[in-house]
Structure formats: structure tokens, C-alpha cells
NURO-537164 format. One record per residue (C-alpha): x, y, z; residue number from 1; residue in one letter. Coordinates in Angstrom, 3 decimals, padded with zeros to 6 digits. Layout:
# NURO-537164
<pt><u>X</u><v>Y</v><w>Z</w><num>NUM</num><residuo>A</residuo></pt>
...
# end
This chain:
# NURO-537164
<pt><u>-110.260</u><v>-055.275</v><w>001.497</w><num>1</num><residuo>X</residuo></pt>
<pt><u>-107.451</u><v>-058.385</v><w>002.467</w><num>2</num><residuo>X</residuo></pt>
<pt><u>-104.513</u><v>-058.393</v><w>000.201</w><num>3</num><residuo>X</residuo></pt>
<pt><u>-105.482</u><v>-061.761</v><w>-001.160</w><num>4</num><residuo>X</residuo></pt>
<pt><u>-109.065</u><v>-060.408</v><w>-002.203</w><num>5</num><residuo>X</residuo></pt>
<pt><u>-107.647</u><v>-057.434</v><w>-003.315</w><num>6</num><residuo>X</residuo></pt>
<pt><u>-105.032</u><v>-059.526</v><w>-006.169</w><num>7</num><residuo>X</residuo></pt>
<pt><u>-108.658</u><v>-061.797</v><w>-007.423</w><num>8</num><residuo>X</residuo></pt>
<pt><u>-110.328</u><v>-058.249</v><w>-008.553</w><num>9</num><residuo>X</residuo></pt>
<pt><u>-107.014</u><v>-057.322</v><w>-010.158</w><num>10</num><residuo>X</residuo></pt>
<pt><u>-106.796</u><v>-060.874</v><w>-011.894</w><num>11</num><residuo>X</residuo></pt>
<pt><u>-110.358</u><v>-060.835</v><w>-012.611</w><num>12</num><residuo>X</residuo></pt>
<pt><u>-110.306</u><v>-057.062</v><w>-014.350</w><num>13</num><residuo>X</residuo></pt>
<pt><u>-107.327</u><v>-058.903</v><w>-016.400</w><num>14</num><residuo>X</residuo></pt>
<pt><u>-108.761</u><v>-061.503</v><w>-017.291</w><num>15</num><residuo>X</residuo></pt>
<pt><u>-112.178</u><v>-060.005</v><w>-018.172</w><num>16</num><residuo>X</residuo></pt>
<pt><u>-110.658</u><v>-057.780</v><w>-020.660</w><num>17</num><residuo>X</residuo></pt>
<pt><u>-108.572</u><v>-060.042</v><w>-022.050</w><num>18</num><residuo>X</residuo></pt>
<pt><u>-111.259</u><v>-062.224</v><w>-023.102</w><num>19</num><residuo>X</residuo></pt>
<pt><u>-113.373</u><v>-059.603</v><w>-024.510</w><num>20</num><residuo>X</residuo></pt>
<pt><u>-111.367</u><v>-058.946</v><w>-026.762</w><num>21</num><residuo>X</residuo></pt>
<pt><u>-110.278</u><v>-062.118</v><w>-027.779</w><num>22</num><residuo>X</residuo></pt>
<pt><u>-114.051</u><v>-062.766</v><w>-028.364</w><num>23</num><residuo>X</residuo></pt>
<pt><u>-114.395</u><v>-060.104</v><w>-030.200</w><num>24</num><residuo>X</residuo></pt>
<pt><u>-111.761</u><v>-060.601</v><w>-032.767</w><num>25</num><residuo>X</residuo></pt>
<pt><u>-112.010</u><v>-064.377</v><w>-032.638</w><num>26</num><residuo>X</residuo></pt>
<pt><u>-116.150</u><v>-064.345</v><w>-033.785</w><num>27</num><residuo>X</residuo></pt>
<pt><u>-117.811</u><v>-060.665</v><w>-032.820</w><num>28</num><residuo>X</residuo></pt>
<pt><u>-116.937</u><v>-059.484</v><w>-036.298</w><num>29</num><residuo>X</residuo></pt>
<pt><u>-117.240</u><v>-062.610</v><w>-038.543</w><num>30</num><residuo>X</residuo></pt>
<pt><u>-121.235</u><v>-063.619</v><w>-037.103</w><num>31</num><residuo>X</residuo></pt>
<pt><u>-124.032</u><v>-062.270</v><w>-036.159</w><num>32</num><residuo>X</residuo></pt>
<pt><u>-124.399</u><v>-062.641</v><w>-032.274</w><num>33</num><residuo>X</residuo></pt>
<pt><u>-127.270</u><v>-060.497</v><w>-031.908</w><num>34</num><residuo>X</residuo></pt>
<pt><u>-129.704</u><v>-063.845</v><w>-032.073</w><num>35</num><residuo>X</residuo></pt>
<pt><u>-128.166</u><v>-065.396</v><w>-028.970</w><num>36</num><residuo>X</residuo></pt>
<pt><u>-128.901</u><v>-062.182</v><w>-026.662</w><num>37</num><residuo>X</residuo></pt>
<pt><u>-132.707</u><v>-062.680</v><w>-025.628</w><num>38</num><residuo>X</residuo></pt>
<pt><u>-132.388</u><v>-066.456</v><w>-025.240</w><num>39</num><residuo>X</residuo></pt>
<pt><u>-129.838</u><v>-066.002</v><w>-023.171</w><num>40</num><residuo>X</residuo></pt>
<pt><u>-130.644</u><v>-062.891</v><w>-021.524</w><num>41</num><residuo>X</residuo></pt>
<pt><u>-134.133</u><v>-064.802</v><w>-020.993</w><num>42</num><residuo>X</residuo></pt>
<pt><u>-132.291</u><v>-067.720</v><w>-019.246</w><num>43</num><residuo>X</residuo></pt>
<pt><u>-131.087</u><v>-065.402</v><w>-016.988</w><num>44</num><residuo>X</residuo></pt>
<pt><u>-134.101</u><v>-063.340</v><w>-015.805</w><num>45</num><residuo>X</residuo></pt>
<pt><u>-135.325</u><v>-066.543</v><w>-014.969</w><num>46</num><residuo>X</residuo></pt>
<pt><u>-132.667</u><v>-067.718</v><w>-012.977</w><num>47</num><residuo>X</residuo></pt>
<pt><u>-132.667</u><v>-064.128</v><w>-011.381</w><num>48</num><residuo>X</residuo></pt>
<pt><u>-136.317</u><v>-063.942</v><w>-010.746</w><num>49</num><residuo>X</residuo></pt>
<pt><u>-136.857</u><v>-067.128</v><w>-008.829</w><num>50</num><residuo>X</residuo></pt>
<pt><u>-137.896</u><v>-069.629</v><w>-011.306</w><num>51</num><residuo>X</residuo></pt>
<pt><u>-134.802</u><v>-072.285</v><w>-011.547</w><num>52</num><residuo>X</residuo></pt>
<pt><u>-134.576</u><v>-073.740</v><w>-008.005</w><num>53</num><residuo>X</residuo></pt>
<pt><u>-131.615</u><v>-075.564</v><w>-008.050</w><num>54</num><residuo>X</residuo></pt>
<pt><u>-128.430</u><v>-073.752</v><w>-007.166</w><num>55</num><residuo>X</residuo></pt>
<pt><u>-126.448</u><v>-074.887</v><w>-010.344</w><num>56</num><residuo>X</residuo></pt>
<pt><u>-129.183</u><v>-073.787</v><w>-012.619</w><num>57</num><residuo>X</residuo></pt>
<pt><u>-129.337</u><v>-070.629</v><w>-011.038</w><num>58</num><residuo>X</residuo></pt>
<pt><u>-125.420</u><v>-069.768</v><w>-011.356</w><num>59</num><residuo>X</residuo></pt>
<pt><u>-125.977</u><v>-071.945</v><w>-015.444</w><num>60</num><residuo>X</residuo></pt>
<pt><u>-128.586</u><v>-068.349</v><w>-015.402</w><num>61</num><residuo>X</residuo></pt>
<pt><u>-126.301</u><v>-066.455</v><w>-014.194</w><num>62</num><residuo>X</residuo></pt>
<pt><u>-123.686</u><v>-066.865</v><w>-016.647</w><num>63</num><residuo>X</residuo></pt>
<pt><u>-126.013</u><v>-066.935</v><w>-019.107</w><num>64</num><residuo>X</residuo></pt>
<pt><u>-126.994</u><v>-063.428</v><w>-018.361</w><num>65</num><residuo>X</residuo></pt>
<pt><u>-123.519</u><v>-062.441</v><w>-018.149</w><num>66</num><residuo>X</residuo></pt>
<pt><u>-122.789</u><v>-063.257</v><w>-021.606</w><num>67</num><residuo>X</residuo></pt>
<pt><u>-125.936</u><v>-061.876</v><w>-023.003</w><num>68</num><residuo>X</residuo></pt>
<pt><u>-124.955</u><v>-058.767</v><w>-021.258</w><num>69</num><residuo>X</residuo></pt>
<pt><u>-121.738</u><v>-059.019</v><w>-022.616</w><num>70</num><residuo>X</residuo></pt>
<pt><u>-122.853</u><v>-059.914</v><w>-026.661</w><num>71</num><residuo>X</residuo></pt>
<pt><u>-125.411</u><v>-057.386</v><w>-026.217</w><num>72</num><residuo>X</residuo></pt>
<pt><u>-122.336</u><v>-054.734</v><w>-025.155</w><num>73</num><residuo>X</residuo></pt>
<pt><u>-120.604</u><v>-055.791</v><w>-028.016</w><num>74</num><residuo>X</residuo></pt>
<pt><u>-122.863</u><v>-055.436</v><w>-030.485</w><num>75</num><residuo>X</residuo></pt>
<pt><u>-123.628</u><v>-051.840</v><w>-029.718</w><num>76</num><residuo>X</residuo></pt>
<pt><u>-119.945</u><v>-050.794</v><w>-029.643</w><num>77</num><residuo>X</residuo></pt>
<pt><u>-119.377</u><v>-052.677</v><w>-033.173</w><num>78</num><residuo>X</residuo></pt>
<pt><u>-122.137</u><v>-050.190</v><w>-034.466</w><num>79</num><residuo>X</residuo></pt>
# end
């Protein structure tokens, strides 16, 4: 892996973590996220699977799935 590729992971990791936990002491603890996982996790199958054709509703799904993967994550390790 190129330096330059190599320093994106390393900022990514960063800044992955740093926003998980900023989400979850900003609103994980205060509401109830658990509704917005299968909408979102939905949106994303969908995207995955072949049913949104255009290109920016299929990365819209993507993130979508992301974050439902993320709440979801959450939620279990708040229990």
C-alpha cells in the first residue's frame, strides 16, 4: 500500500472513532435510536441488492446502511 493511501486509513480509523463517540455521548444515551435501524438498514439492502439504479442513490444506501450498522452497534454495547 502507497504512503499516501496508507495516511487516508490512518485518518479514516481517526476519524471513525472519533465520531462514534461523539455520537454516542452527544444523543446515543439521551434517545432511543433503535427505531431508525430497519428503515435505514432497509434503505440499504436495497441499494445493495440492485434496486436503486442511480449511482447517488446507491452510495445515499450505502451510507444509510452504514449508520444503521453503526446505531444498531451502539445499541447493543449500551445494553
Amino acid at each position: 500500500m502507497p504512503l499516501f493511501n496508507g495516511i487516508g486509513v490512518v485518518l479514516g480509523a481517526n476519524l471513525g472513532t472519533t465520531m462514534t463517540g461523539w455520537i454516542v455521548t452527544t444523543i446515543g444515551f439521551k434517545m432511543n435510536l433503535q427505531a431508525l435501524v430497519p428503515p435505514l438498514l432497509g434503505l440499504g439492502a436495497a441499494a445493495n441488492l440492485g434496486y436503486l439504479k442511480s449511482p447517488r442513490l446507491k452510495g445515499v444506501g450505502n451510507v444509510c446502511l452504514a449508520f444503521g450498522l453503526l446505531i444498531f452497534g451502539l445499541d447493543i454495547m449500551k445494553k
